[in-house]
MIPAPA-336443 format. One record per residue (C-alpha): x, y, z. Coordinates in nm, 2 decimals. Layout:
// MIPAPA-336443
[atom [X, Y, Z]]
...
***
This chain:
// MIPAPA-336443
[atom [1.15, -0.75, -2.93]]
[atom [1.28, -0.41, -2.76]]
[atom [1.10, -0.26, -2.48]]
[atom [0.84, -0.04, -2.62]]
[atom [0.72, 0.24, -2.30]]
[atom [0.44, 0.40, -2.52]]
[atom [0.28, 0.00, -2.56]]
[atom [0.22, 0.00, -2.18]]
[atom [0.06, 0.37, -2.14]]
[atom [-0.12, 0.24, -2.40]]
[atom [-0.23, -0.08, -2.27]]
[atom [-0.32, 0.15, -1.92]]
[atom [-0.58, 0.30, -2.10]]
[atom [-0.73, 0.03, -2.28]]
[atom [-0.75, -0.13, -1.98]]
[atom [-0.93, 0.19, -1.81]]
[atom [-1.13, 0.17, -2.07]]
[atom [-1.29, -0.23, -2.02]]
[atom [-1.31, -0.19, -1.60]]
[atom [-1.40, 0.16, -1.53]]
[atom [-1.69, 0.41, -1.57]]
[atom [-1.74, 0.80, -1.54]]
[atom [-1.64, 0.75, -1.17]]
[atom [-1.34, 0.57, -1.21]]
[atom [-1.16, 0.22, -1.20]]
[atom [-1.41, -0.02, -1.03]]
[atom [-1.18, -0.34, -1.06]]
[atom [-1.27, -0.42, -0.69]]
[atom [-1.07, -0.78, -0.60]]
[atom [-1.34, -1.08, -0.62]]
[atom [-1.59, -0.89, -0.83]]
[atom [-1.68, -0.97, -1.23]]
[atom [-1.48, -0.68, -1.27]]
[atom [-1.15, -0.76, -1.13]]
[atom [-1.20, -1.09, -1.30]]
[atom [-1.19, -0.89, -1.65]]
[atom [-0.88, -0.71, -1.53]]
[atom [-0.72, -1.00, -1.50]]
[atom [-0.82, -1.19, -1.83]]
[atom [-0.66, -0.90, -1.95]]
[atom [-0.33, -0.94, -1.81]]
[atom [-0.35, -1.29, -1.96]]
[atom [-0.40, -1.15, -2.27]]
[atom [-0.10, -0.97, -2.27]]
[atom [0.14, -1.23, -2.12]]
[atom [0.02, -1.47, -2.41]]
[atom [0.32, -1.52, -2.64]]
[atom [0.60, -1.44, -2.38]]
[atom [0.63, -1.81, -2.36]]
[atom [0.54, -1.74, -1.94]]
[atom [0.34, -2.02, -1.82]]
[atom [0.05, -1.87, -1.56]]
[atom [-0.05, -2.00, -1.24]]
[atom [-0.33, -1.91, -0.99]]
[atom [-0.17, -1.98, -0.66]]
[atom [-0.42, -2.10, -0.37]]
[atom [-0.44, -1.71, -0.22]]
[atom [-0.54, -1.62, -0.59]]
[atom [-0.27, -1.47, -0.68]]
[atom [-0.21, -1.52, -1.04]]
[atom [0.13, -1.63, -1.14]]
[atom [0.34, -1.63, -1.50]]
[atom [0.68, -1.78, -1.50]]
[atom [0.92, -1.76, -1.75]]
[atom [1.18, -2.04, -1.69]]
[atom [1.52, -1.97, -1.66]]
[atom [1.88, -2.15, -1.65]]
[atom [1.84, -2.18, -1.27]]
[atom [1.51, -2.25, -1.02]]
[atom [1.56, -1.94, -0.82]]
[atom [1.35, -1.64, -0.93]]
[atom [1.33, -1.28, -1.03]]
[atom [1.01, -1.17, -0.91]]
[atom [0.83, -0.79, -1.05]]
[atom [0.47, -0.78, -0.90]]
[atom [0.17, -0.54, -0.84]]
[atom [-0.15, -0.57, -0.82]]
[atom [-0.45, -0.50, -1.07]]
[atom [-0.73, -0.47, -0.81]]
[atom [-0.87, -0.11, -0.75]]
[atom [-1.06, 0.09, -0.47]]
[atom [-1.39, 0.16, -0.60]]
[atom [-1.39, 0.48, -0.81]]
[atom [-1.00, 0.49, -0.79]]
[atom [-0.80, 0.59, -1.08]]
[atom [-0.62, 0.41, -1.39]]
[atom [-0.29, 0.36, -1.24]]
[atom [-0.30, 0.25, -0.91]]
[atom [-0.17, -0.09, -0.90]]
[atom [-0.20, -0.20, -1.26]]
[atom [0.11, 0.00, -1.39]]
[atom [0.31, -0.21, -1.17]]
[atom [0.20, -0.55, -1.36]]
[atom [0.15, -0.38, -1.70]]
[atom [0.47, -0.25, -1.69]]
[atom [0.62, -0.61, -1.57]]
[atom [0.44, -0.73, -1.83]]
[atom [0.71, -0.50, -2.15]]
[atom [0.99, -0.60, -1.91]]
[atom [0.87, -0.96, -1.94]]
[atom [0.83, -0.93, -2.31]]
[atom [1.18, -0.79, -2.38]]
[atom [1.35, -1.09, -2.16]]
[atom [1.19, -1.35, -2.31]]
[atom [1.27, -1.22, -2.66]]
[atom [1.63, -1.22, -2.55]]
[atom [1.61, -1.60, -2.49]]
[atom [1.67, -1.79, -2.15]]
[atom [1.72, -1.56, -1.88]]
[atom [1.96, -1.66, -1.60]]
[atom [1.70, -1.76, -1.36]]
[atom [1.31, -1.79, -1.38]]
[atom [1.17, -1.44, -1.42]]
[atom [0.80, -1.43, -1.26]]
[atom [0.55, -1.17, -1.30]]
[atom [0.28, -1.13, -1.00]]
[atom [-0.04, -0.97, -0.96]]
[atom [-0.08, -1.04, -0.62]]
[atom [-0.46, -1.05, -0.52]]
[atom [-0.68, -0.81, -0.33]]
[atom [-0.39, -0.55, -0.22]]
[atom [-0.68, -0.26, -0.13]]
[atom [-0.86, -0.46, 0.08]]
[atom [-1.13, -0.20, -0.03]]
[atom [-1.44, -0.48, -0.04]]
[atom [-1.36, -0.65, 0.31]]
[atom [-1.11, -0.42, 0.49]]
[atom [-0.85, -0.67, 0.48]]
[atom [-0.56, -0.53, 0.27]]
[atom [-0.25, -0.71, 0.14]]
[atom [-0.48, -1.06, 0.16]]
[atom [-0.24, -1.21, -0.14]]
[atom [0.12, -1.14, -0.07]]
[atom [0.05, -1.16, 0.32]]
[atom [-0.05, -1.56, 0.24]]
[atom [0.25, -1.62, 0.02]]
[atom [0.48, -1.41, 0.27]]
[atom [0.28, -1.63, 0.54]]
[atom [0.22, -1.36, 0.80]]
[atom [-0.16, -1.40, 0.72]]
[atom [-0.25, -1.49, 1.11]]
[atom [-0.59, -1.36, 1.10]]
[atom [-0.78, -1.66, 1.00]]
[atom [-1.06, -1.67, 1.26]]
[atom [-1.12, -1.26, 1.22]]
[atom [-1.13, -1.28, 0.81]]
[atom [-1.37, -1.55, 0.88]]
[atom [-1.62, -1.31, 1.02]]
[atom [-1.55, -1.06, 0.78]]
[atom [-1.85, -0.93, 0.52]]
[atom [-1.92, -0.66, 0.30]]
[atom [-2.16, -0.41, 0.28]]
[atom [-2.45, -0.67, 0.12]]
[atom [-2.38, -0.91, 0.41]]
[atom [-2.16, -1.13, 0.17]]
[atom [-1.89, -1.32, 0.36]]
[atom [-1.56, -1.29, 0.25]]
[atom [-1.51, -1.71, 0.29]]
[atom [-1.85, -1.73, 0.06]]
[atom [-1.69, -1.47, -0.21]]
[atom [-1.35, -1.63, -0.18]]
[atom [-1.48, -1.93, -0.26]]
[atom [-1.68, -1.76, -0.59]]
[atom [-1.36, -1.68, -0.73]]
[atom [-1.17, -2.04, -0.65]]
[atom [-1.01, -1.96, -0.31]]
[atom [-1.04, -2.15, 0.02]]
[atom [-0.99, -1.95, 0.27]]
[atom [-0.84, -2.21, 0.52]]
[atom [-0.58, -2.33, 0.23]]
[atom [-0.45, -1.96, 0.14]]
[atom [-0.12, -2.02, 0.36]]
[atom [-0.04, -2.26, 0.06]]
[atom [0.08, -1.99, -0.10]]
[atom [0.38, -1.95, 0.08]]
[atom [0.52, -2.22, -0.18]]
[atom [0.58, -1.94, -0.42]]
[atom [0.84, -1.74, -0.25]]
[atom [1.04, -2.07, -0.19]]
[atom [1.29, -2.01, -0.49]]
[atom [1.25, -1.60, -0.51]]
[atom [1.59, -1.43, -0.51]]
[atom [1.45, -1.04, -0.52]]
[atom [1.14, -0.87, -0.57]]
[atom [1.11, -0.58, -0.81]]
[atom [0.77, -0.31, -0.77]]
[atom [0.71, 0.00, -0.93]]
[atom [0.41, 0.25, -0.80]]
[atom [0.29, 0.58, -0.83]]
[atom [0.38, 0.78, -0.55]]
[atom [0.07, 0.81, -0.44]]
[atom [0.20, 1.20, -0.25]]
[atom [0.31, 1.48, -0.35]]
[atom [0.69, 1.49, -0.30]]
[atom [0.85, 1.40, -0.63]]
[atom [0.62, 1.65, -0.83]]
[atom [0.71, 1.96, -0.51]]
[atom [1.07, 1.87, -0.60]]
[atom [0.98, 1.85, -1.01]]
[atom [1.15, 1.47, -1.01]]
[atom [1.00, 1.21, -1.25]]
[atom [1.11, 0.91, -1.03]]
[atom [1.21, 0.78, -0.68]]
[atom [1.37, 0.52, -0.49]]
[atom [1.15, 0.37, -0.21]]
[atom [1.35, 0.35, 0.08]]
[atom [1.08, 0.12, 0.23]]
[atom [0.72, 0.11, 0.41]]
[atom [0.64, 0.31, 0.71]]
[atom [0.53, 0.13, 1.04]]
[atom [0.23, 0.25, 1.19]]
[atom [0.04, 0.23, 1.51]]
[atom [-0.33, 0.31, 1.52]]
[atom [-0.48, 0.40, 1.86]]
[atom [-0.79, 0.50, 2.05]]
[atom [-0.78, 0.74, 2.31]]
[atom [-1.09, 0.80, 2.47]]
[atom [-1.18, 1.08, 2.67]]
[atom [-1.44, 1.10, 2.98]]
[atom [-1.59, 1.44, 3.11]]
[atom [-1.89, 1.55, 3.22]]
[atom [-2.22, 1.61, 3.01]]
[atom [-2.40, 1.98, 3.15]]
[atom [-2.56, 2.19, 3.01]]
[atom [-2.45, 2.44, 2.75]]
[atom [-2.63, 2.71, 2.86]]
[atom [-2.57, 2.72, 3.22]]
[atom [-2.24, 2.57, 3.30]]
[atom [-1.99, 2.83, 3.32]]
[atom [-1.66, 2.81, 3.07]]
[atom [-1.41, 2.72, 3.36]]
[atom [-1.64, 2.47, 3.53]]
[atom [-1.65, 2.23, 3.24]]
[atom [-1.52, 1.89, 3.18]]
[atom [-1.55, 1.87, 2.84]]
[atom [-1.41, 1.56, 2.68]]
[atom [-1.41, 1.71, 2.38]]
[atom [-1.10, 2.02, 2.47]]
[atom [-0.86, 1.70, 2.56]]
[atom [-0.92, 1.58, 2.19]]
[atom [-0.89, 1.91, 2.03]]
[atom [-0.57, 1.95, 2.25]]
[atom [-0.43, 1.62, 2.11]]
[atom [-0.54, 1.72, 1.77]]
[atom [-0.29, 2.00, 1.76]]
[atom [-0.03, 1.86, 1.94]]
[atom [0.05, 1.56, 1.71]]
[atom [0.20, 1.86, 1.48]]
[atom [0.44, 1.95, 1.72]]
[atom [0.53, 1.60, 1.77]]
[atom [0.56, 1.50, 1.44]]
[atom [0.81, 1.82, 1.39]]
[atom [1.01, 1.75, 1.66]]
[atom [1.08, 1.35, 1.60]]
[atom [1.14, 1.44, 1.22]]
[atom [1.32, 1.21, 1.01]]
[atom [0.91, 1.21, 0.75]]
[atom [0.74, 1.16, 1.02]]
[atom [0.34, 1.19, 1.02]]
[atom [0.09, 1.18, 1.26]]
[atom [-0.31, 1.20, 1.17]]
[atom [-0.60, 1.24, 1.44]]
[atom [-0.87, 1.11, 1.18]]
[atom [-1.18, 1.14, 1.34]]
[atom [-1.34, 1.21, 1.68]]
[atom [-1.68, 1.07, 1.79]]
[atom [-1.88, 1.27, 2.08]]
[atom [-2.14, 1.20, 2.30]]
[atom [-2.41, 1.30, 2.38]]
[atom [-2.35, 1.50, 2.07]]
[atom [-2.60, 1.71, 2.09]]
[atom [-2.57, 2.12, 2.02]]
[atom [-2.68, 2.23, 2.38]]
[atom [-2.44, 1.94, 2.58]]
[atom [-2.09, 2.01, 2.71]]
[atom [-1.94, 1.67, 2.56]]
[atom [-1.92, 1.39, 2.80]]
[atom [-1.75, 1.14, 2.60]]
[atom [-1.51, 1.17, 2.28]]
[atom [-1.38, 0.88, 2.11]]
[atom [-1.08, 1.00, 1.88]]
[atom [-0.88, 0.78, 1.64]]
[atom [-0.48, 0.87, 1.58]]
[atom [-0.22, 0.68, 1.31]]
[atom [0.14, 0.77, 1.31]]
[atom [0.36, 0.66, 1.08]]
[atom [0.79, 0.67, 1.03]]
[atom [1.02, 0.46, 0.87]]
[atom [1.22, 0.43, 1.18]]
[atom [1.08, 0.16, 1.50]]
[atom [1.26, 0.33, 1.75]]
[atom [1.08, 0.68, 1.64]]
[atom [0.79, 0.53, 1.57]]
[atom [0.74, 0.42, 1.95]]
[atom [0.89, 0.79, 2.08]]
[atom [0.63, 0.90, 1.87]]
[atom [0.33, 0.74, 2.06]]
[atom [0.46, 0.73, 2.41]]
[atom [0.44, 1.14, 2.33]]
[atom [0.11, 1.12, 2.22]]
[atom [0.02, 0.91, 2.58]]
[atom [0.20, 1.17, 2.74]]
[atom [0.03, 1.45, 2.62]]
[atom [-0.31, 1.23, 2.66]]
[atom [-0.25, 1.19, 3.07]]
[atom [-0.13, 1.60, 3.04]]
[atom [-0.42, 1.74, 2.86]]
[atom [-0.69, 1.55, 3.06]]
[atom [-0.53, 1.65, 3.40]]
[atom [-0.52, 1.99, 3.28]]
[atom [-0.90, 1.98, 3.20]]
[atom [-1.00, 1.79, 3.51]]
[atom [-1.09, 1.48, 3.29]]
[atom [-0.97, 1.11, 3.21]]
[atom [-0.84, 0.95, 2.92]]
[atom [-0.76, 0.57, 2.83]]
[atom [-0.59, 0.47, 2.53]]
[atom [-0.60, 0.12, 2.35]]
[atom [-0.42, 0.04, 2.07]]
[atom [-0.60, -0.08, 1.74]]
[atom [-0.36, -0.21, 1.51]]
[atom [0.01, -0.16, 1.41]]
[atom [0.27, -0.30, 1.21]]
[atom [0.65, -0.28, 1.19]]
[atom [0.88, -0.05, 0.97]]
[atom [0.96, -0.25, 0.63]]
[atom [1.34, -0.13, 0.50]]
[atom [1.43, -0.22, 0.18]]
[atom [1.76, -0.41, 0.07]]
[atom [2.04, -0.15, 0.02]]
[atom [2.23, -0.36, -0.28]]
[atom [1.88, -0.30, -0.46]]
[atom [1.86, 0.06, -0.37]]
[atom [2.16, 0.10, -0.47]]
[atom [2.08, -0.04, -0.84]]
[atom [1.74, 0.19, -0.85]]
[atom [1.90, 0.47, -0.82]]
[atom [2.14, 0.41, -1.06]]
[atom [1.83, 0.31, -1.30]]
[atom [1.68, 0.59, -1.26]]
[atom [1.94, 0.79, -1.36]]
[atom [2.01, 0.62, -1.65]]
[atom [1.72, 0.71, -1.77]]
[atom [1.70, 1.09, -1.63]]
[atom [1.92, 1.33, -1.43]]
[atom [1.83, 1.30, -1.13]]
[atom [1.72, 1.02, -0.82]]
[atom [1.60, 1.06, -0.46]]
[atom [1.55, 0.86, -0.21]]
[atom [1.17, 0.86, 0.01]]
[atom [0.96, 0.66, 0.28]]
[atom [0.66, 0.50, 0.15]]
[atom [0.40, 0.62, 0.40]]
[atom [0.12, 0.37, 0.25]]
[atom [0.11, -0.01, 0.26]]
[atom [0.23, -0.22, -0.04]]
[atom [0.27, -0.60, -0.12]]
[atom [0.64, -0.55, -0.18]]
[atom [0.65, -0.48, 0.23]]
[atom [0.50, -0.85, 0.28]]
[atom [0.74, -0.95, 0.04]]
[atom [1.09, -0.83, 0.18]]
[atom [0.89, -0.94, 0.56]]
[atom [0.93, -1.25, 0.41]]
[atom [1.33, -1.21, 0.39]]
[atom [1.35, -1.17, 0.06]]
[atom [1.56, -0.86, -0.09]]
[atom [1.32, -0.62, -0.23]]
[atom [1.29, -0.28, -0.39]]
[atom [1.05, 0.01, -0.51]]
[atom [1.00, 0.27, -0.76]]
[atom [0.81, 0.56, -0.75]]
[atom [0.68, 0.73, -1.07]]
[atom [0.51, 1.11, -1.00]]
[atom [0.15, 1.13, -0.92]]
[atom [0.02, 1.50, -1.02]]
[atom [-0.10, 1.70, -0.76]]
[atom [0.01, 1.37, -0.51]]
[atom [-0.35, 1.23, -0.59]]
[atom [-0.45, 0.87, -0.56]]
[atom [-0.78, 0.67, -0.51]]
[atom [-0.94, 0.90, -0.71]]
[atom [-1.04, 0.92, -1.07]]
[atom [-0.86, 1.24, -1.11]]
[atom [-0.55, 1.04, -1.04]]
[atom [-0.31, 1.06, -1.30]]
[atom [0.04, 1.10, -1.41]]
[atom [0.25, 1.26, -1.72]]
[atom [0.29, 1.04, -2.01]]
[atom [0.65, 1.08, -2.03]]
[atom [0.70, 1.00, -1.69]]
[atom [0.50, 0.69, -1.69]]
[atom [0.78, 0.58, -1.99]]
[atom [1.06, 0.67, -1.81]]
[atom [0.92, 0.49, -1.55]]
[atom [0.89, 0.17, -1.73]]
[atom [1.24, 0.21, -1.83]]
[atom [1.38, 0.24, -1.55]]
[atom [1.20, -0.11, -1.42]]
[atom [1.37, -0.29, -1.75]]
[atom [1.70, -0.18, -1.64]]
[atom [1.61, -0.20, -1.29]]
[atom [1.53, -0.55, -1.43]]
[atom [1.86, -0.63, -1.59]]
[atom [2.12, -0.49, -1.32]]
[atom [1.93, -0.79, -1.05]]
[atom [1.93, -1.02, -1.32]]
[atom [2.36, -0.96, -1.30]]
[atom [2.33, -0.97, -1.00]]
[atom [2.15, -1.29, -0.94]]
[atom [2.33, -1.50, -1.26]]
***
């Protein structure tokens, strides 16, 4: 069997078809919905001669044995945000699933080649992203705070785990699936809109961006609107605003893809006729690099103490949540981009500013790569996400030969 590109766009839209509506994909991870997505993906698999597996984080699993135990892995996920579009996640395992097809028609690969659709990458029903790959790669230390976790119907996530086979306390089992992987092979849509602002089908993902998420709250004084003069306010709102602005400048002058987002600011008394008092205001910076990463945010503190001396108020900041820069391995970079320009003129090389399960994966020490495939007009989550047909073959393409340059490399 030869790798066939237009099967899997066409397989995309049957499967758009079964799990979404007028609003979009709706195959939310632990739902009925998600449950079809992935009898789906069985569906297809059947006759590869891959064997499937649902590992104890739910991550479902088809192997196809090789002449050696240690693995190729090529993974995604098939779970969507709710209303999101038709190719987020599930072109990654759809198109693992023609790369699949043409190996095993070849006869015994060289070592096992696995496909994964790694469970509940969105996070969108809990807030918990990355819950699959973060059990296999066993950096899932969250236990007691998933534990508490519910959705917006006041389900627990242990009670819908457990609906859809899971324990929650046995997920770190997982972590038995990465004991023979060799590399791990992931291709996305971009998700942005760099590779359509430079008219370039596909990418090579460099790796994942690290990101801290803080809090910097700002304390004035609440007065009266109407008859506090302008220079005898403290209003804790200015030193947001200030900060708001600023992270441009810092963002510029550290470089290197650098973004930094102030993504929403809550007053009080937040009223109309109140000089604020109190404004709580969420930032997230993301680069590629640790070192720039943390110059980034000690600027943003910086700033913080200078802004709120300069508008006789205070400011504390906390931190939220962060996570490290993911690089990907070079010898695998190195084989995208020649991949990718097998299959048309021209490569380049980009940051991933969102998560994906491919950075649990190479946390895990295993070597690791990415594509990225254009998304038109950089649009994702969204049922107006979508990408040219001819791109999504080319993209398939290049994972098959992607596919066959680490299977050398591996034999």
């Amino acid at each position: 069997m030869s790798l066939d590109p237009a099967r899997t766009v066409a397989e995309l839209r049957e499967l758009r078809e079964l799990t979404g509506d007028e609003n979009g994909a709706q195959r939310v991870a632990w739902t009925d919905t998600w449950e079809q997505a992935r009898d789906f993906l069985r569906a297809k698999v059947d006759g590869t001669g891959a064997v499937e597996e649902i590992d104890e984080a739910g991550n479902q699993w088809f192997t196809l044995q090789g002449a050696s135990d240690r693995a190729l892995l090529i993974g995604g996920h098939m779970d969507s945000v709710p209303n999101g579009g038709w190719l987020d996640g599930c072109l990654n395992v759809l198109a693992g699933v023609e790369v699949l097809r043409r190996i095993a028609a070849q006869g015994e690969p060289p070592v096992a080649v696995r496909l994964v659709s790694w469970a509940d990458e969105e996070g969108a029903r809990f807030g918990r992203s990355l819950f699959g790959s973060s059990a296999a790669a066993g950096s899932m230390r969250d236990q007691d705070e998933l534990r508490a976790l519910s959705d917006r119907d006041g389900v627990a996530l242990p009670d819908a785990l457990r609906a859809h086979g899971v324990d929650l306390d046995g997920a770190l089992g997982a972590r038995s699936q990465l004991r023979n992987a060799a590399a791990y092979l992931e291709l996305h849509i971009e998700q942005g809109p760099v590779l359509e602002g430079m008219d370039i089908p596909l990418g090579v993902v460099l790796g994942t961006f690290g990101v801290e998420r803080s809090r910097f709250t700002w304390r004035g004084q609440a007065a009266h609107a109407g008859s506090t003069p302008m220079d005898k306010r403290r209003d804790a709102l200015a030193g947001a605003a200030k900060l708001a602005l600023y992270i441009r400048e810092i963002a510029a002058e550290v470089g290197g893809g650098a973004v930094c987002t102030s993504g929403g600011v809550v007053t009080r008394p937040g009223i109309v006729t109140s000089v604020v008092e109190t404004a709580e205001q969420l930032l997230d910076q993301r680069h590629l690099d640790a070192e720039s990463l943390a110059r980034m945010l000690e600027m943003a503190k910086d700033a913080a103490n200078r802004f709120a001396a300069e508008e006789d108020i205070e400011v504390e900041w906390e931190r939220i949540w962060n996570i490290e820069p993911i690089l990907f391995d070079e010898t695998l970079i190195g084989f995208a981009d020649e991949a990718i320009r097998e299959v048309t003129a021209t490569s380049h090389r980009l940051p991933s500013g969102p998560l994906h399960d491919a950075a649990e994966v190479a946390r895990a020490g295993i070597p690791t790569v990415m594509l990225f495939v254009q998304s038109l007009r950089g649009l994702s989550h969204t049922k107006l996400e979508d990408t040219q047909r001819e791109h999504l073959e080319l993209s398939v393409e290049a994972l098959d030969r992607l596919a066959s340059k680490t299977l050398a490399w591996l034999a």
